[in-house]
C-alpha positions as CSV (number, residue, x, y, z in Angstrom):
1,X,0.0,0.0,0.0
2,X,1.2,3.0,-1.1
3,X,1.9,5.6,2.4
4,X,1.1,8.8,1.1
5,X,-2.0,10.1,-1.2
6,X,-2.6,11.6,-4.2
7,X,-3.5,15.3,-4.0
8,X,-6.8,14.5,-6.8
9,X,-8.7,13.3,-3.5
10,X,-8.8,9.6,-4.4
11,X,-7.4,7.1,-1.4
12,X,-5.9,4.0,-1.8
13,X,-8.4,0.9,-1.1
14,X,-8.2,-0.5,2.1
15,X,-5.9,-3.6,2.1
16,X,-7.1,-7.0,2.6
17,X,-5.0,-6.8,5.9
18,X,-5.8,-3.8,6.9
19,X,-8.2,-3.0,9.9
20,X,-11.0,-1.1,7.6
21,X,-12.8,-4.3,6.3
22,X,-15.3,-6.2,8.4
23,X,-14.0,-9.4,6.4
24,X,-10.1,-9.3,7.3
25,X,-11.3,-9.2,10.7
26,X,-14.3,-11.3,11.1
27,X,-14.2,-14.2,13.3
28,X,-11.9,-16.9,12.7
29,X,-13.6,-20.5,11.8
30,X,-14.3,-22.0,15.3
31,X,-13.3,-25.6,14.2
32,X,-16.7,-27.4,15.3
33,X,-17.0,-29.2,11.6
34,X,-13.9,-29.8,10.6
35,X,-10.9,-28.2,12.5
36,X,-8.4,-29.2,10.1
37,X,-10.4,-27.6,7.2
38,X,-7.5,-24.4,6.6
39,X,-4.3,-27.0,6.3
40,X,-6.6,-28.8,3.5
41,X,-7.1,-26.0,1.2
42,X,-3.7,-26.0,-0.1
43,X,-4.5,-30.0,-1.4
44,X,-8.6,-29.7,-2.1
45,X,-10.1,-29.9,-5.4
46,X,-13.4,-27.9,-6.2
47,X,-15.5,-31.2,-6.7
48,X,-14.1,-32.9,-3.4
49,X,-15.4,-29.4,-1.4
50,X,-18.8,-29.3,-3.5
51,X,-19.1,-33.3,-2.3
52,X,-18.3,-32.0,1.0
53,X,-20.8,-29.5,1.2
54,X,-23.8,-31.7,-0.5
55,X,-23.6,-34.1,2.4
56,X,-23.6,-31.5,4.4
57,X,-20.3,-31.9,6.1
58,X,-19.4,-28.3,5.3
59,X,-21.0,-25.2,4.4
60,X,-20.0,-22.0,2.1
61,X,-19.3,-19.8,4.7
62,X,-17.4,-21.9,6.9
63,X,-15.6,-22.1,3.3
64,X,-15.7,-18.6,2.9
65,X,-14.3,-18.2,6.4
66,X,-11.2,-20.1,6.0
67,X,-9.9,-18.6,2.7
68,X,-10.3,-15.1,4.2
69,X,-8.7,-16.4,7.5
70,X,-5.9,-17.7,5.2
71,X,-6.0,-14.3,3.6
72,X,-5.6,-12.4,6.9
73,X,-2.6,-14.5,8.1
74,X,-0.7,-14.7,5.1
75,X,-1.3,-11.9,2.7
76,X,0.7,-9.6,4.7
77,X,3.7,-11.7,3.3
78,X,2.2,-11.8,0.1
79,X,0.2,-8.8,-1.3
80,X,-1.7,-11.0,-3.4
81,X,-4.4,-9.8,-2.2
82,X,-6.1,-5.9,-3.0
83,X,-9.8,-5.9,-1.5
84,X,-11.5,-8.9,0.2
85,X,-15.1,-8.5,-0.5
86,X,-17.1,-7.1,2.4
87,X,-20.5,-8.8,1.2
88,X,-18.7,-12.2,0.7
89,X,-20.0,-13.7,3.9
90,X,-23.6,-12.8,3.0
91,X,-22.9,-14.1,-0.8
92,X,-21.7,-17.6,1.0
93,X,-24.6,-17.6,3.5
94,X,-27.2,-17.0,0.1
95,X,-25.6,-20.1,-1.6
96,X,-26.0,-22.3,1.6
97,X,-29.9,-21.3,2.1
98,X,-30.1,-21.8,-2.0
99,X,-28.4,-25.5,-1.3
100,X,-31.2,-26.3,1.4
101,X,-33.8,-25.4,-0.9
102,X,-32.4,-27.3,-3.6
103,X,-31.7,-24.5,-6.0
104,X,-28.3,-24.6,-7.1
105,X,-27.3,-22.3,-9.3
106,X,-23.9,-24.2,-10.9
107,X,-21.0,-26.1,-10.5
108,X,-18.9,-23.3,-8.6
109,X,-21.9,-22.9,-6.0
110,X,-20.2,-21.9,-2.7
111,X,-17.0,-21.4,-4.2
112,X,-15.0,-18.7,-3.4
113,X,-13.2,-17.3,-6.4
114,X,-10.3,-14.4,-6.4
115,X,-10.6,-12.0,-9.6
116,X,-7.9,-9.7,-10.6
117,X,-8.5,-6.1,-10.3
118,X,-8.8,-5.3,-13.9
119,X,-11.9,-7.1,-13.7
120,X,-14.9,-4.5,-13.4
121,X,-18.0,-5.8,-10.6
122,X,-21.1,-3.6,-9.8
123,X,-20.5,-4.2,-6.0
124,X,-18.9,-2.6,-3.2
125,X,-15.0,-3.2,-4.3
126,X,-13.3,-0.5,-6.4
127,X,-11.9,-2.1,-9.9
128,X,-8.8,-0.2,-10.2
129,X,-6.1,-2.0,-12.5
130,X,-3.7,-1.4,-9.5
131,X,-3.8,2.5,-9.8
132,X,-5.6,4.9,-7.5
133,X,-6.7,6.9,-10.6
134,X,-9.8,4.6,-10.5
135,X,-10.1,3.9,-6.5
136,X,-13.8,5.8,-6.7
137,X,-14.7,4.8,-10.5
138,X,-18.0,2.7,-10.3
139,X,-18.8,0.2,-13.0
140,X,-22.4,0.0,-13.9
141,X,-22.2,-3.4,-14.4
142,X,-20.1,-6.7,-13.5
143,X,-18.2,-7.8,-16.5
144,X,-19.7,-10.1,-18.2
145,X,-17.1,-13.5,-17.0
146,X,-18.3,-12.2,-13.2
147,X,-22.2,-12.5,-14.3
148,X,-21.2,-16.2,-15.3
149,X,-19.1,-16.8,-12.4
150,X,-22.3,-15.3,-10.2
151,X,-24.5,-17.4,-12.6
152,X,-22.3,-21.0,-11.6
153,X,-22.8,-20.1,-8.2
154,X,-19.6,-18.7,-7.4
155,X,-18.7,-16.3,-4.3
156,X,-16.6,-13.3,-5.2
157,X,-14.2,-13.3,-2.6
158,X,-12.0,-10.5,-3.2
159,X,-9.8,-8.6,-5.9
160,X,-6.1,-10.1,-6.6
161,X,-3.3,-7.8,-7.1
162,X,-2.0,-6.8,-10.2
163,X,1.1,-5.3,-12.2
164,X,-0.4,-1.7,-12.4
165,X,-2.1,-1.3,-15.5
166,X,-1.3,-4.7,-16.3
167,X,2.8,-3.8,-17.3
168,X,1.8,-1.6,-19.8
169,X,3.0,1.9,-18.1
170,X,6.1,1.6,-18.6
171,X,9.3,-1.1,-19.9
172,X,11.0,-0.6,-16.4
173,X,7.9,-1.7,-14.7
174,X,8.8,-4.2,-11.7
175,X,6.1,-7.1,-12.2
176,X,3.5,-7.6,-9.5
177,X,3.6,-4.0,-8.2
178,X,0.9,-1.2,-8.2
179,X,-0.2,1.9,-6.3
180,X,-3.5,0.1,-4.6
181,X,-1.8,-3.3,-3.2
182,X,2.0,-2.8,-3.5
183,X,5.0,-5.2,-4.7
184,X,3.1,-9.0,-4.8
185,X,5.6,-11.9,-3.6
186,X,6.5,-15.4,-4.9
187,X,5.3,-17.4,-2.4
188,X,8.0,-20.4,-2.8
189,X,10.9,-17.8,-2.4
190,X,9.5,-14.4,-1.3
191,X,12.3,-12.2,-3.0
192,X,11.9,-13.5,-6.0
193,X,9.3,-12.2,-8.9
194,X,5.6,-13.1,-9.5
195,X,6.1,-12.6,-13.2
196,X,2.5,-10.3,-14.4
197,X,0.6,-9.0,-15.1
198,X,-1.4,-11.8,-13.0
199,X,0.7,-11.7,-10.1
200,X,-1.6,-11.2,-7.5
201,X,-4.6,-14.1,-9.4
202,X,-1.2,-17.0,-9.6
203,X,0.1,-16.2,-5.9
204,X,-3.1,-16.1,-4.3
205,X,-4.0,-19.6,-6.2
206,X,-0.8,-20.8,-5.2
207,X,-1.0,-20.1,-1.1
208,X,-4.8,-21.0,-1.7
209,X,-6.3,-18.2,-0.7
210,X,-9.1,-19.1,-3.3
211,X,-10.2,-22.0,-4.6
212,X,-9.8,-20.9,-7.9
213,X,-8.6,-17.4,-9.0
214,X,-9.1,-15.6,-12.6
215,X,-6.3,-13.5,-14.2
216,X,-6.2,-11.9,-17.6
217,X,-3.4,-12.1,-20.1
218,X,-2.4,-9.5,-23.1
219,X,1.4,-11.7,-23.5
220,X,2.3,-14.0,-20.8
221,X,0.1,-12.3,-18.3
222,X,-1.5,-15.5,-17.1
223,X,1.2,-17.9,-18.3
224,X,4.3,-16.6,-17.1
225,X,2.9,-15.8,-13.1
226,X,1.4,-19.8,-13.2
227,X,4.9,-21.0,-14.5
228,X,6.8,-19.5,-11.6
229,X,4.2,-20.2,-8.8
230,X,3.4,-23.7,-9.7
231,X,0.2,-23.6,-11.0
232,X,-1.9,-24.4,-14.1
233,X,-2.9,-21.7,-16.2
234,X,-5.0,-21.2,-19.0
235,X,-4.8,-18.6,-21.5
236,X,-7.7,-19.5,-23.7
237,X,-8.5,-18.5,-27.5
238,X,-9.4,-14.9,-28.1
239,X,-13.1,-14.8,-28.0
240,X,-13.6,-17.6,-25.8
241,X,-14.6,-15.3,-22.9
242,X,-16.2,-12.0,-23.1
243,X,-13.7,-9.0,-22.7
244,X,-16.6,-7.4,-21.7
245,X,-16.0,-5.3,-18.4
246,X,-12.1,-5.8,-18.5
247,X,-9.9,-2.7,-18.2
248,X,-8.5,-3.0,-21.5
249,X,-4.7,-2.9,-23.3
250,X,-6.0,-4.4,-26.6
251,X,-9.2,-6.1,-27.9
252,X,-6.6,-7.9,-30.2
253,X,-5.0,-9.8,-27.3
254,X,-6.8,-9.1,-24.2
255,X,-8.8,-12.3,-23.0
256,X,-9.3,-13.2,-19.4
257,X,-8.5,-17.1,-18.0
258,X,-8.2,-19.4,-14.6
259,X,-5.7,-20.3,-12.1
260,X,-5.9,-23.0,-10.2
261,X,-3.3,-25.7,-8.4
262,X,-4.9,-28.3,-10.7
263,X,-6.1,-28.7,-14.4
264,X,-9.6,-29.8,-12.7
265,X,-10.4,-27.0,-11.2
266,X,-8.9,-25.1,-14.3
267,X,-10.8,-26.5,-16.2
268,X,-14.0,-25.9,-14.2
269,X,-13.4,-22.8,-14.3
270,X,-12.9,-21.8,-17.8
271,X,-16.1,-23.8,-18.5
272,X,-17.8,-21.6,-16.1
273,X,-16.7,-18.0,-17.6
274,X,-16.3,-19.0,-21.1
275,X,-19.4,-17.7,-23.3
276,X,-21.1,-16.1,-26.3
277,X,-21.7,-12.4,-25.3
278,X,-23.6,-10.4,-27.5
279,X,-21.8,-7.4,-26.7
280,X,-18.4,-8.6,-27.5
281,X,-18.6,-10.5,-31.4
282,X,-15.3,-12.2,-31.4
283,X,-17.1,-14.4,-28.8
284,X,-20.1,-15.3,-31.7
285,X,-18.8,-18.9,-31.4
286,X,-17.9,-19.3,-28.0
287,X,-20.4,-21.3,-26.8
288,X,-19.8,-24.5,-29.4
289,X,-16.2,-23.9,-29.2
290,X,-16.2,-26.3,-26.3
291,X,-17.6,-30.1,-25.2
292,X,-20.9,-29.6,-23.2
293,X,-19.1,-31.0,-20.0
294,X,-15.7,-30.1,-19.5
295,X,-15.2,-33.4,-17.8
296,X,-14.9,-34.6,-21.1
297,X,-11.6,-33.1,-21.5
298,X,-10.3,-35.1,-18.2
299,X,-8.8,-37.9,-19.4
300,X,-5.7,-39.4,-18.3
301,X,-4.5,-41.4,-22.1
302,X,-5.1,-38.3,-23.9
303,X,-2.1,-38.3,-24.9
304,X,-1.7,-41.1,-26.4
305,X,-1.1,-41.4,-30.1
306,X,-1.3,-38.0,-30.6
307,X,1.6,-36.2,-32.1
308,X,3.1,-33.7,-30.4
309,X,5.7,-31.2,-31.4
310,X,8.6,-30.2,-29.4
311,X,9.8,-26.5,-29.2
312,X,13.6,-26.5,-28.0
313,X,15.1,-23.3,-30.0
314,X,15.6,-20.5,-28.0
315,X,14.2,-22.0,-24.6
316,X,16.7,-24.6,-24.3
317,X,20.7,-23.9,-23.5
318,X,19.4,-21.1,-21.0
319,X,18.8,-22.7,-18.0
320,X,20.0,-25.9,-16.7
321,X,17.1,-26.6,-14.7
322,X,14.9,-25.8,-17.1
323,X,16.8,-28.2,-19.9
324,X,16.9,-31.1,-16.8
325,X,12.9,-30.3,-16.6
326,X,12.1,-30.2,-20.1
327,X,14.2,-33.3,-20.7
328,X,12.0,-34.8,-18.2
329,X,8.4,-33.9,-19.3
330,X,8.8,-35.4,-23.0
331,X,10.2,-38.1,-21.6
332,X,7.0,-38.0,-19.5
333,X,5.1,-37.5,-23.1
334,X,6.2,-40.3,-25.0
335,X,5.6,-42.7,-21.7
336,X,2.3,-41.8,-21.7
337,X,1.9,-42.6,-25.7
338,X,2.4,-39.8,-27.7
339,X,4.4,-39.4,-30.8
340,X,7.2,-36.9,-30.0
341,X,8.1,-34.8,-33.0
342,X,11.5,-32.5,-32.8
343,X,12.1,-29.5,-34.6
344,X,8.9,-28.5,-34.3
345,X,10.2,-24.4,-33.4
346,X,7.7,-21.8,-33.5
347,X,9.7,-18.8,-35.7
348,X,11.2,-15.4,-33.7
349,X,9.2,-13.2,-32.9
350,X,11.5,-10.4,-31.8
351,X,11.2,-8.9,-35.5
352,X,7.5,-8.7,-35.5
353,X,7.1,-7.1,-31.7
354,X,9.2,-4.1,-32.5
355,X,8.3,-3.9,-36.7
356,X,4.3,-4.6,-36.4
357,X,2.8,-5.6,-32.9
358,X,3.9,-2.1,-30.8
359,X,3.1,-0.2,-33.2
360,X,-0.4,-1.9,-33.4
361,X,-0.9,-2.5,-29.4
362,X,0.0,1.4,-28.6
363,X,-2.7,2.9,-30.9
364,X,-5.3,0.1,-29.7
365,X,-4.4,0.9,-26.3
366,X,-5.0,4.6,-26.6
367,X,-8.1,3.4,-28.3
368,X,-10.2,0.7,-26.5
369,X,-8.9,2.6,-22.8
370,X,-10.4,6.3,-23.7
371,X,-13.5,4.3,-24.6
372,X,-13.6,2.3,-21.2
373,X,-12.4,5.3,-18.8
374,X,-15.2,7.1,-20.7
375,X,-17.7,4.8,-20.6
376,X,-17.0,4.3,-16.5
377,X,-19.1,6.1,-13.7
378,X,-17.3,8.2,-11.1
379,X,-14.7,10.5,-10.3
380,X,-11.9,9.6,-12.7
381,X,-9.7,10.3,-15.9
382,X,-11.8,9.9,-18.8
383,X,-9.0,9.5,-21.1
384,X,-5.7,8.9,-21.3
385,X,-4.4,12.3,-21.6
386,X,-5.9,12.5,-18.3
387,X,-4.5,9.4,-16.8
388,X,-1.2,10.9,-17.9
389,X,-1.6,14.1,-15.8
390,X,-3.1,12.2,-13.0
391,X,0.1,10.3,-12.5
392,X,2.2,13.5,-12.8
393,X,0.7,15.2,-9.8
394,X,0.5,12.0,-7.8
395,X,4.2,11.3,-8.9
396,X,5.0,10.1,-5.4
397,X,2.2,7.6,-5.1
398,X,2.1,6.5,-8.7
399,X,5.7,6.6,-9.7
400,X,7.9,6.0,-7.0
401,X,9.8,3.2,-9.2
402,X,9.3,3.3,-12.8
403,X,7.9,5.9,-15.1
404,X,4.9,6.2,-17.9
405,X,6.9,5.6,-21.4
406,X,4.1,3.6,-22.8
407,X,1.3,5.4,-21.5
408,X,3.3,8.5,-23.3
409,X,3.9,6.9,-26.8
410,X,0.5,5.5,-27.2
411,X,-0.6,8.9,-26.0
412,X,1.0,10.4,-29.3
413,X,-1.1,8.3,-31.6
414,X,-4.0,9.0,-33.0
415,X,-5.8,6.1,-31.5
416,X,-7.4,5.4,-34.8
417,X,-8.3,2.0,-35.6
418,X,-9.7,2.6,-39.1
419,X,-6.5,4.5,-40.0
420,X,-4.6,2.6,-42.7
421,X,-1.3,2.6,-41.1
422,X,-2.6,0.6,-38.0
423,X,-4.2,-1.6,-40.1
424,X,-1.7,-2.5,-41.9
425,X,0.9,-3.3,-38.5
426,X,-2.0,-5.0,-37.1
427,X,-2.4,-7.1,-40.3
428,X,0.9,-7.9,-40.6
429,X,1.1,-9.4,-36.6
430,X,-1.6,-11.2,-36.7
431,X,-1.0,-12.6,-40.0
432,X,2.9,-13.8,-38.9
433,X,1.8,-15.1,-35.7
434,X,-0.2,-17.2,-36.5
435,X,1.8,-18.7,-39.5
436,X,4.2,-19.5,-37.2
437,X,2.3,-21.4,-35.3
438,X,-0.3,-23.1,-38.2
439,X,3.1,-23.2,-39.9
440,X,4.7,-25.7,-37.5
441,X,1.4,-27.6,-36.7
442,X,0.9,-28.3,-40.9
443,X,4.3,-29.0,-41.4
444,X,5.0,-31.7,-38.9
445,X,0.8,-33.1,-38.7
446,X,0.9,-32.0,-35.0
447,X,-1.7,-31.8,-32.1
448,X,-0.4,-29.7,-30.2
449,X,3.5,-28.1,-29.6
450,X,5.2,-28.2,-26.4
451,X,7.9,-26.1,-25.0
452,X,9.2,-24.5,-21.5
453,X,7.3,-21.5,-20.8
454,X,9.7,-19.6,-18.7
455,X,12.8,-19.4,-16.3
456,X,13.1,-19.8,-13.1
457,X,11.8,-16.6,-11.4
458,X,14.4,-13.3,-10.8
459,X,14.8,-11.3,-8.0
460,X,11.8,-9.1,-7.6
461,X,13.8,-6.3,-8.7
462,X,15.6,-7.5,-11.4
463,X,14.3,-6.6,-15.3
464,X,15.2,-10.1,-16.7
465,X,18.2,-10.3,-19.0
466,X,17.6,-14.0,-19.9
467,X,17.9,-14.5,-23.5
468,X,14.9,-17.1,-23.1
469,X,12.3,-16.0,-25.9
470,X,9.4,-15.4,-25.9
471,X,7.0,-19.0,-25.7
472,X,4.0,-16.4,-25.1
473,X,4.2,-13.6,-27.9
474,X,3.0,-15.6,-31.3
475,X,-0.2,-17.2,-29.2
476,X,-0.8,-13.9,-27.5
477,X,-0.3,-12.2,-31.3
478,X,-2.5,-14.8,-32.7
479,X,-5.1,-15.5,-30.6
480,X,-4.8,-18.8,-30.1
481,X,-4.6,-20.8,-26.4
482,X,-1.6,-21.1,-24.8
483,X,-1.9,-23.3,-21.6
484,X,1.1,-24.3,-18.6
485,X,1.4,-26.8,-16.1
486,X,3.7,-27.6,-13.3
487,X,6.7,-29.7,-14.6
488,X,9.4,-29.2,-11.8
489,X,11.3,-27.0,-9.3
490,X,14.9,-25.5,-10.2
491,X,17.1,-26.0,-7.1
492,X,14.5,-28.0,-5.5
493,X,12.5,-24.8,-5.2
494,X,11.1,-22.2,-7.8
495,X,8.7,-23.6,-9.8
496,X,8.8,-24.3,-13.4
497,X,6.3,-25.1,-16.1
498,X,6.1,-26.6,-19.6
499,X,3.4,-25.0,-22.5
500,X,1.2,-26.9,-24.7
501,X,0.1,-24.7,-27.3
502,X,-2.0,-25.3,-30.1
503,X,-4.3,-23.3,-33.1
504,X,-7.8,-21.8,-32.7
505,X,-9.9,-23.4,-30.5
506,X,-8.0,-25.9,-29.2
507,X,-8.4,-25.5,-25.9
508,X,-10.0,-28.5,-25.1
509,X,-7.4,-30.5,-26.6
510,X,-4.9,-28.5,-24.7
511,X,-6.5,-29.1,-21.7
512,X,-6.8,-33.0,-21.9
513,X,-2.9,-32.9,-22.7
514,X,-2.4,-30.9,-19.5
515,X,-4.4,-32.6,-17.5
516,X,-3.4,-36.0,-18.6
517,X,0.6,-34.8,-18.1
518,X,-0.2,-33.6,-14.8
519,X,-1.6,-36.9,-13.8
520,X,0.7,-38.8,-14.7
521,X,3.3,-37.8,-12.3
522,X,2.4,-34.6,-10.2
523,X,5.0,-32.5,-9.4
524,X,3.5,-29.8,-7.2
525,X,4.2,-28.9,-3.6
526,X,3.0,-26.1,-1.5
527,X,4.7,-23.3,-1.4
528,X,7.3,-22.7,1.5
529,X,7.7,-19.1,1.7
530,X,11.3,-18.8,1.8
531,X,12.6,-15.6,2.6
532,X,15.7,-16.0,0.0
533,X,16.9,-18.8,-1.5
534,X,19.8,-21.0,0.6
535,X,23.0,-19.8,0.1
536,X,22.1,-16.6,-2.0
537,X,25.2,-14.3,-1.5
């Protein structure tokens, strides 16, 4: 939390640890059902807690109770976690009553569920994107992903920290920090980074402080915070879920997805938010674009005879934990059946980013954020030329470590998506990105490619030097789903996770590779919230 305020009158929101909230501070469970119900969490699967509450043996808000008891005793460490919802007691008490009457509303009923703070909800918790620009802007509306989580019974537990403005102010921008909820820790190794924009969504899935949490990715938003925090994440096809409601960088890229410790609960999850909108058309086909049940996709021999590309050029030679790890998961691949296909690298996309996709992201930033700022109730920059003087006066508050570069160059175009020169950059990324992938699948008959997605996780502070590219940039460019799973630990401790990507609409397929990887030999422990790592000088 940021000490001092701006001089515009708005306040930072009151922390999920702070004294202001009646949820940080309600009582704690009182143990008379199950005692041992907080040192479970970290291990229990949305259908074992929904079996648990239909015979009766727990309820929502005893549920409810224990993730924000969790909340109170470890966020401080953490800063996963912005705003805890003050009405979500009274949302857990409404889905027990609607439980005795027999009128569940969906398979997340009772669950509590994080969101990250980009994500607008008509309710009593500010939707800021990390800044305190927007601490009193009040959306009209929930997005459209919290209607359906609402409509599948979920309870909105709180808002999850966030890269401010989702690491599009500036290229110096530390990952997992903003203005509202401050710098976001790895929970294996508490020095080390989050990765974002999603920081606060993956930690606070991580240190379950949710059953399941939702995140949004633009590149590597989602993916990159799972990989480092041992959890599955999904960054689905673009149109899959609404964007309706999000605080937008790009319409192009922008698509929300889940967290979870597991690819069950993942994929629960996605099933629950994903969704035609009629509001948002890229999302016209949304809801054919997966099976009917998403248990469908939970099989354990999905993987085998399927063909499966592997992506070693310019991921492997970097690390040698991540080359021991990826060594070991297509190993792990052609054990469980599938036909393992080398060579199968995804082009640069170094060329592109700085030719075609910045040019295109900065106007469409400028673009689709003046429309949402002036589309928002409240007390607030309507535009970005406001934004830009906001953070000027409140330099102290809003830009204590990096600057506003980005905010600056996008500010300079014309933020006109008709114009023929955006069109043509925007064109020409999509169009590469998605020949590099479609490329590679054609070219080898392949199901689905495979490759490292990240590092282990830097120093908090540290901007990343690694030459590892990008495994994100060409599905983010694209469109297409990009999803990561837990594969191993460098030095025995921070997390690491392996990609399976794939074209349009793949998802499903995606997700029964993941899920039948992960079952095969589960790698993931709870975090141990190391304070550094051994022997760091």
């Amino acid at each position: 939390m940021a000490a001092c305020t701006p001089d515009d009158g708005p306040r930072p929101a009151a922390s999920a640890t702070s004294t202001d909230g009646a949820a940080p501070n309600a009582p704690k469970n009182d143990g008379k059902r199950d005692g041992r119900l907080d040192e479970r969490l970290d291990r229990t699967t949305i259908l074992e807690l929904q079996e648990e509450m239909k015979g009766k043996r727990l309820t929502s808000k005893e549920l409810t109770q224990a993730y924000l008891d969790r909340i109170h005793r470890l966020n401080p460490r953490l800063n996963a976690v912005v705003t805890v919802n003050p009405d979500a007691l009274d949302l857990a008490r409404k889905s027990d009553e609607l439980r005795r009457t027999g009128e569940e509303r969906g398979p997340l009923e009772g669950i509590p569920v994080l969101i990250k703070d980009n994500i607008d909800t008509a309710d009593r918790q500010p939707t800021t994107a990390g800044s305190t620009a927007l601490l009193h802007s009040k959306p009209a509306q929930d997005a459209f992903l919290v209607k359906k989580l609402r409509d599948a019974g979920a309870v909105i537990l709180g808002k999850a920290n966030m890269s401010e403005w989702a690491n599009f102010r500036s290229p110096e921008q530390t990952a997992g920090w903003s203005a509202t909820g401050g710098q976001t820790r790895n929970p294996y190794v508490l020095d080390r980074s989050p990765c974002g924009s999603s920081s606060g969504s993956a930690v606070a899935a991580a240190a379950a402080l949710a059953a399941v949490t939702i995140g949004s990715e633009t590149d590597g938003s989602i993916v990159c915070p799972a990989s480092v925090t041992s959890t599955v994440g999904i960054k689905p096809t673009l149109g899959l879920v609404s964007r309706g409601g999000m605080i937008p960088i790009t319409s192009r890229h922008d698509t929300a997805g889940p967290i979870a410790r597991n690819t069950t609960d993942a994929a629960l999850a996605l099933w629950a938010i994903h969704g035609s909108d009629t509001a948002d058309t890229a999302t016209a086909d949304a809801d054919t674009a997966l099976p009917s049940d998403y248990r469908e996709v939970l099989d354990p021999n999905a993987l085998r005879g399927k063909r499966i590309g592997v992506w070693r050029k310019g991921h492997i030679g970097v690390d040698p934990d991540v080359d021991r790890t990826f060594d070991a998961a297509v190993q792990r691949l052609r054990a469980l059946g599938a036909t393992v296909v080398e060579g199968a690298d995804v082009a640069d996309s170094k060329d592109m980013m700085q030719k075609d996709m910045l040019p295109a992201v900065l106007t469409e930033f400028k673009h689709d954020l003046n429309a949402y700022l002036a589309a928002t109730p409240g007390p607030h920059p309507k535009n970005l030329t406001e934004l830009i003087a906001f953070n000027k006066r409140n330099s102290t508050v809003e830009m204590p470590k990096f600057g506003q570069e980005l905010f600056e160059m996008a500010d300079k175009t014309g933020g006109d998506v008709n114009a023929p020169a955006y069109r043509q950059h925007r064109n020409a990324a999509t169009r590469q990105a998605r020949q590099a992938i479609d490329g590679v699948l054609a070219a080898h008959r392949l199901d689905a490619i495979v490759t490292p997605t990240g590092v282990p996780a830097p120093t908090v502070e540290a901007l990343d030097p690694t030459p590892f590219e990008s495994s994100t940039r060409n599905s983010a460019v694209a469109g297409y789903p990009h999803i990561t799973v837990p594969a191993g630990y460098a030095r025995d401790t921070l997390p690491l996770g392996v990609s399976f990507l794939g074209t349009r609409y793949s998802d499903a397929n995606l997700l029964s590779y993941a899920y039948a990887f992960e079952k095969a030999a589960p790698v993931r422990k709870a975090p141990t919230y190391l304070p550094t790592l051994p022997g760091r000088s």
